[in-house]
C-alpha positions as CSV (number, residue, x, y, z in Angstrom):
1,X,0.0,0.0,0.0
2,X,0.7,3.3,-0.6
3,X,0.4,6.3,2.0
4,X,-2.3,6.3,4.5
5,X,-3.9,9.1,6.1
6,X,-7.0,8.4,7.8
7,X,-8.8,11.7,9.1
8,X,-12.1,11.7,11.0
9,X,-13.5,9.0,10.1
10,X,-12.3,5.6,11.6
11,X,-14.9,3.5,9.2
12,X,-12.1,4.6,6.0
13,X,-9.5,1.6,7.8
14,X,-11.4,-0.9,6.8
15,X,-10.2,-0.6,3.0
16,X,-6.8,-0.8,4.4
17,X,-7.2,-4.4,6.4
18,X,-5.3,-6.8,3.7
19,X,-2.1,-3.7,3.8
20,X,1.2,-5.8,5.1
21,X,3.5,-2.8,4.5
22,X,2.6,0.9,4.0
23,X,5.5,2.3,1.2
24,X,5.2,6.4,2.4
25,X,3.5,7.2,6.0
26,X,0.8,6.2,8.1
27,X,-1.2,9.2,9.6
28,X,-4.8,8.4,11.4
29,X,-5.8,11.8,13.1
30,X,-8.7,13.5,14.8
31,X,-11.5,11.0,15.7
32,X,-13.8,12.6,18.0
33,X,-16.3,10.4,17.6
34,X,-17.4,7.1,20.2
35,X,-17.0,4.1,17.1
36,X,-17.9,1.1,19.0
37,X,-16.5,-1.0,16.4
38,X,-13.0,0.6,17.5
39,X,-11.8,-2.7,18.3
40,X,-12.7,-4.4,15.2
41,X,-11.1,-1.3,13.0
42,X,-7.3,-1.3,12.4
43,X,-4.6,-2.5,10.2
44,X,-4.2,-6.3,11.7
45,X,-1.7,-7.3,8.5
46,X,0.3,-4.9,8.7
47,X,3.9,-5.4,9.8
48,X,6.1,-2.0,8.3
49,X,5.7,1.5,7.6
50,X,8.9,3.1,5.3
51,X,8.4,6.6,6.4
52,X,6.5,7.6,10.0
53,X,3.3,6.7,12.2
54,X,1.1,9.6,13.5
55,X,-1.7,8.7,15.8
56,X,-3.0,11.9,16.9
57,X,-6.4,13.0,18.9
58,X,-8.0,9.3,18.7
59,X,-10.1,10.1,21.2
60,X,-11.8,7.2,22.6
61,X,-9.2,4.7,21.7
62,X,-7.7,3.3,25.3
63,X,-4.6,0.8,23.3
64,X,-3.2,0.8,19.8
65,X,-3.2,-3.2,20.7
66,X,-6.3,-4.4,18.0
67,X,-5.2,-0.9,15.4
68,X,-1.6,-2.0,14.8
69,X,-1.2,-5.5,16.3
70,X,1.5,-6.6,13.9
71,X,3.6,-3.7,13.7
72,X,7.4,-4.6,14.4
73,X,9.0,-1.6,12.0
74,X,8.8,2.3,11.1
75,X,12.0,2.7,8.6
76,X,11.9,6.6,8.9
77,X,12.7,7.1,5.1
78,X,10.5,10.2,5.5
79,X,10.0,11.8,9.0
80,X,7.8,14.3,10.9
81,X,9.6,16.7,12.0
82,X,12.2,14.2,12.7
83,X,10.0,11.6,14.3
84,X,9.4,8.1,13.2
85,X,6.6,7.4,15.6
86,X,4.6,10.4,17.1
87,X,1.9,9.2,19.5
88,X,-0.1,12.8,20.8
89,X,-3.5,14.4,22.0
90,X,-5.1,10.5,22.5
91,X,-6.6,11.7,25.9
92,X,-8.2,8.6,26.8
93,X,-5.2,6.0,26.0
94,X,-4.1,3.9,28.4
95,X,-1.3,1.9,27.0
96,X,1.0,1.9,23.8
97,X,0.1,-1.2,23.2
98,X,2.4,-1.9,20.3
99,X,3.6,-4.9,21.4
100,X,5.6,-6.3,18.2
101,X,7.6,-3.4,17.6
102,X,10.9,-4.1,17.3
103,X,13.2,-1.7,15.2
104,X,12.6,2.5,14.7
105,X,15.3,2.4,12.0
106,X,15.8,6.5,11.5
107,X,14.0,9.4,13.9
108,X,12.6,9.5,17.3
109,X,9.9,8.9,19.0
110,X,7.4,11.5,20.6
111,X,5.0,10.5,22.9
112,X,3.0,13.5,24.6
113,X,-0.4,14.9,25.4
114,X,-2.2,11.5,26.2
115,X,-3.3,12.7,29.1
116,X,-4.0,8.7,30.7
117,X,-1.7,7.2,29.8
118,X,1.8,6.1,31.3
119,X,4.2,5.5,28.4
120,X,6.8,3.3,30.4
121,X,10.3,4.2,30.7
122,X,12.6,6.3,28.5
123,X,15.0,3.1,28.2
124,X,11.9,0.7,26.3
125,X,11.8,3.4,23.8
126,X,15.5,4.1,23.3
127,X,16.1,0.6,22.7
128,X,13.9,0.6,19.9
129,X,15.7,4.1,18.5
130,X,19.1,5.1,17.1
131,X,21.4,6.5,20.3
132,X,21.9,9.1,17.5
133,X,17.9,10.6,18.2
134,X,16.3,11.8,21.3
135,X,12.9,10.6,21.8
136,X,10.9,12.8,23.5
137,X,8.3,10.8,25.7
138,X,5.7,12.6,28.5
């Protein structure tokens, strides 16, 4: 698949299910809405994103666990401003949740504004990262 950029409406994933690797960047932003089929939506095939993730103002969302359960690497070919992963304004999350990540090739990570949620030590997150970046995680 190509670039992704879901905005607003949480129903557009669902063309996106059979996606294994996104060539460009993955952007899902401002969901106000309650979608009670939350946990069914997401991107369950996909394992690797070339350029960055954004998952910004998701409001109801609590995990990322059943959106992006396979997702073990963010290449960083392109970045936002110089983040690989950015993870902000998701006031009701509770947990990351991306449990199969394993390798932020290029960029940081920035994880800030989620106003529930506890985003673990700096040290999980810098394993994943160059030494080269500074994540910035609040």
């Amino acid at each position: 698949c190509g670039t992704i950029e879901i905005i607003g409406n949480a129903s557009l994933l669902e063309q996106y299910q059979l996606c294994t690797v996104i060539e460009g960047h993955l952007r899902i932003q401002l969901i106000d809405d309650y979608n009670p089929t939350w946990p069914l939506l997401g991107l369950p095939n996909l394992t690797q994103v070339t350029g960055y993730v954004l998952l910004y103002r998701l409001s109801y969302l609590r995990t990322f666990r059943h959106l992006l359960p396979r997702l073990a690497v963010i290449r960083g070919d392109n970045l936002f401003h110089g983040h690989s992963l950015v993870v902000f304004g998701n006031i009701f999350l509770r947990e990351v949740g991306l449990t199969n990540m394993t390798n932020i090739l290029k960029g940081s990570v920035r994880i800030e504004k989620n106003w529930s949620l506890c985003p673990g030590p700096e040290a999980t997150w810098s394993r994943l990262t160059s030494p080269s970046y500074v994540n910035v995680i609040q």
